[in-house]
C-alpha positions, 0 to 999 in steps of 0.5 A: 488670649488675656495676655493679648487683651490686657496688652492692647488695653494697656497700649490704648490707654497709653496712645490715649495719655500721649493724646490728652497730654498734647492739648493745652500749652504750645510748648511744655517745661521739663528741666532740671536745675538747682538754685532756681529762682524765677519772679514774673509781674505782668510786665516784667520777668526774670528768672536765675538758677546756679545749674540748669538743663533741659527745657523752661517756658514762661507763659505771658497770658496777659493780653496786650494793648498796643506795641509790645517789645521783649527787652533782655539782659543775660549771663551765662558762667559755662555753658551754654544756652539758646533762647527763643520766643513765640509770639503769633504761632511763630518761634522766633530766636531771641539770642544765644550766649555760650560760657563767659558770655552775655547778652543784651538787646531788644526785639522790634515792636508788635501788637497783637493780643497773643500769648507770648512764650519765652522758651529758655 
């Protein structure tokens, strides 16, 4: 019966982790790389690494005034890599590039005082 009562408790108390840990950030970072480098201003970002894999978010908080456009410039040496952005509750495709590939662009203007994410 102990048994019973400890394995519900442990249960419960794991659904309970899983439910605290969703709230907050829309989307969660979880990778691994070597070499990382990432710098981020308020109005610019840009972030390398020698070997990556998994998930990496970065997080504009800063509220905007007027039009807004991501501007973007990548290289990929192998491999390959999609990134998207979120802006307004919509993930949206920025680009993506496979080995020996890079890409360069520019999204259209919007406004609005959203968090504005960068999922890599």
């Amino acid at each position: 019966m102990k048994k019973i009562v400890g394995v519900i408790i442990a249960v419960a108390t794991l659904v309970l982790c899983l439910a605290l840990s969703a709230c907050g950030n829309r989307y969660k970072s979880h990778y691994n790389s070597k070499l990382m480098v990432e710098e981020k201003t308020s109005n610019t970002a840009s972030i390398s690494f020698d070997s990556f894999s998994g998930t990496y978010v970065m997080k504009f908080d800063e509220k905007v005034s007027g039009e807004v456009s991501i501007t973007y410039q990548a290289t990929l040496a192998e491999g390959n890599i999609k990134v998207y952005y979120d802006f307004n509750e919509e993930k949206l495709d920025l680009f993506e590039i496979g080995s020996n590939g890079n890409a360069n662009g520019k999204t259209e203007a919007f406004t609005g005082s959203q968090t504005i994410y960068v999922i890599i």
